[in-house]
C-alpha positions as a printed Julia matrix, in Angstrom:
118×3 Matrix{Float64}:
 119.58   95.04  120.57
 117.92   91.5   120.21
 119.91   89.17  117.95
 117.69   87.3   115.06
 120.77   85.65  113.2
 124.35   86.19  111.86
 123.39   88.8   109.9
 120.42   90.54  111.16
 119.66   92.4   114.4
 116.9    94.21  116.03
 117.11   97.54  117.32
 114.39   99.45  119.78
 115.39  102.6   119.07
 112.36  104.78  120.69
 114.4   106.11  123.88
 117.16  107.58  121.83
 115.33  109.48  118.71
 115.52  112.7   121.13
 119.18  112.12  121.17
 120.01  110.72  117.4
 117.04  112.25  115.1
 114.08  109.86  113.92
 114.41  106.27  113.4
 115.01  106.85  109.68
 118.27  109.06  110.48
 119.23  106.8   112.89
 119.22  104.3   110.08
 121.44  105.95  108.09
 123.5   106.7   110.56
 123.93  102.63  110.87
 124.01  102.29  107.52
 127.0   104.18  107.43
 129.01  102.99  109.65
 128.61   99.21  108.82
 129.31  100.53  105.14
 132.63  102.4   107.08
 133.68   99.66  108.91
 132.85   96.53  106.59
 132.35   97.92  103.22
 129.29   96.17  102.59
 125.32   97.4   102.15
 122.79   97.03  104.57
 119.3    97.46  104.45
 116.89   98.29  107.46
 112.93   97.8   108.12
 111.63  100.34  110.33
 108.1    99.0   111.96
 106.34   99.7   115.41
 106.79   95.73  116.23
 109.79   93.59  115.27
 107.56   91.76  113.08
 106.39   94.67  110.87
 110.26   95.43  111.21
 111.34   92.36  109.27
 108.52   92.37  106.95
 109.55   96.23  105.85
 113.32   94.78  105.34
 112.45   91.31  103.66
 109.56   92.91  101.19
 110.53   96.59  100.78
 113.97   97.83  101.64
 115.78   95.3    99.96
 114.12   96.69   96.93
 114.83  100.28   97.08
 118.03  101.74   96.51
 118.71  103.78  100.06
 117.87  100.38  101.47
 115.51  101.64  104.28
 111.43  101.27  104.38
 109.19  102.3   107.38
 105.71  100.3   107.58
 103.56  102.52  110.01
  99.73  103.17  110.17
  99.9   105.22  107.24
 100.89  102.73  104.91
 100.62   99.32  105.76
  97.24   98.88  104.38
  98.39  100.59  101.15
 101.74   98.5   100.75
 101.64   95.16  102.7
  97.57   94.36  102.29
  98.32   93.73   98.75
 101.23   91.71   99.1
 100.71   87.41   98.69
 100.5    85.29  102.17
 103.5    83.97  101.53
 105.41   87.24  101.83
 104.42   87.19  105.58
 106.83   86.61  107.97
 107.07   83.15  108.85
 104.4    81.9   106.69
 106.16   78.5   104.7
 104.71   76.97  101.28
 102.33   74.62  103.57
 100.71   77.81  105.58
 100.48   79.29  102.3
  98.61   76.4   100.93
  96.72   76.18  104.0
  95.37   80.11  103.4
  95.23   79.88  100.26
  92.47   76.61  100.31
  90.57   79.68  102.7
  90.67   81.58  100.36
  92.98   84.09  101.69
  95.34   85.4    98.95
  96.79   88.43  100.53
  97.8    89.59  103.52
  95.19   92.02  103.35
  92.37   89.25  103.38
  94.11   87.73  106.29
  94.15   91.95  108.29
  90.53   92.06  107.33
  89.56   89.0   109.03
  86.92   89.55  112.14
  88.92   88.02  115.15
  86.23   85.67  117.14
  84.94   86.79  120.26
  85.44   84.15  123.16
């Protein structure tokens, strides 16, 4: 477990899905206990990095009512290409204005951009 802030946490969970179920169960398995022991809601981003993590909690999960969203290769093009720049993680109003003078809009344009060959 890597501590981000007060209230957020991140949690490699690949060594114990043999032992607890997928990382989705697992999450409701935390869910439930910090609802057990605190009384209060949490909501979890599932992603291969800790990156795509946070970006499934900040732009998905907090939106849905189980509270839990999984951004994999199956549907990150689908569901975070379209999103604005803005919504990426990190990315302040002067990045955003920075991208958006580029051109870039979306966080798809930005996925789609050929990486330069050195």
């Amino acid at each position: 477990m890597e501590t981000y802030s007060i209230d957020e946490q991140f949690l490699d969970v690949t060594g114990s899905v043999t032992l607890y179920g997928s990382a989705e169960e697992i999450a409701r398995k935390i869910q439930h206990n910090v609802e057990l022991s605190t009384g209060m809601l949490s909501r979890i981003g599932i992603g291969p990095t800790k990156v795509l993590a946070k970006t499934a909690t900040d732009n998905f999960a907090q939106k849905r009512p189980e509270g839990i969203f999984q951004l994999n290769a199956t549907n990150i093009e689908r569901d975070l290409w379209p999103l604005p720049v803005s919504n990426m993680f990190m990315v302040a109003s002067r990045m955003t204005a920075r991208f958006t003078m580029q051109g870039l809009r979306t966080i798809g344009d930005i996925a789609k951009l050929e990486l330069p060959v050195f």
